[in-house]
N, C-alpha and C positions, 0 to 999 in steps of 0.2 A: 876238448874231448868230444869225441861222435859218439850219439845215442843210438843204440840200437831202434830198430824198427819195433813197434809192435806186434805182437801175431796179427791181433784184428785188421791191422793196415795190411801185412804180408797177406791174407788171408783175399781182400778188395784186390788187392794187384794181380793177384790169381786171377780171381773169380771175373772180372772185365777183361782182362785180356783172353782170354776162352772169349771171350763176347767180341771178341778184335777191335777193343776201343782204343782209343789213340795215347801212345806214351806221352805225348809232352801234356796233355789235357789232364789225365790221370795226374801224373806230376803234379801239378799245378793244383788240382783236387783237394788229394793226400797230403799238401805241403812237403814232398821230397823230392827231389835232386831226378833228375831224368833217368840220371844213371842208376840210380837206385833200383829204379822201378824196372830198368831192362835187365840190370845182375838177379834179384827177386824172381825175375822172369825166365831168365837164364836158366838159373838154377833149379827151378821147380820143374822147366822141361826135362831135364837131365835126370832130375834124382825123381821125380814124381809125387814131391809133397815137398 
């Protein structure tokens, strides 16, 4: 079963990518899946929070 993300981590994935830091670094960071952090990212452009 997949764990949800935290907000505080959702919240980091935001907040460095506004800063154009590197997905796979972030990843790696965070301990999540690349993909994670580009759908998180996705998302937040589209909906805006």
């Amino acid at each position: 079963m997949v764990k949800p993300i935290p907000n505080d981590k959702r919240a980091a994935i935001v907040k460095h990518m506004q800063e154009s830091k590197n997905t796979k670094d972030m990843a790696k960071w965070l301990l999540v899946n690349i993909r994670t952090v580009e759908r998180i990212w996705s998302k937040y452009q589209k909906q805006g929070h």
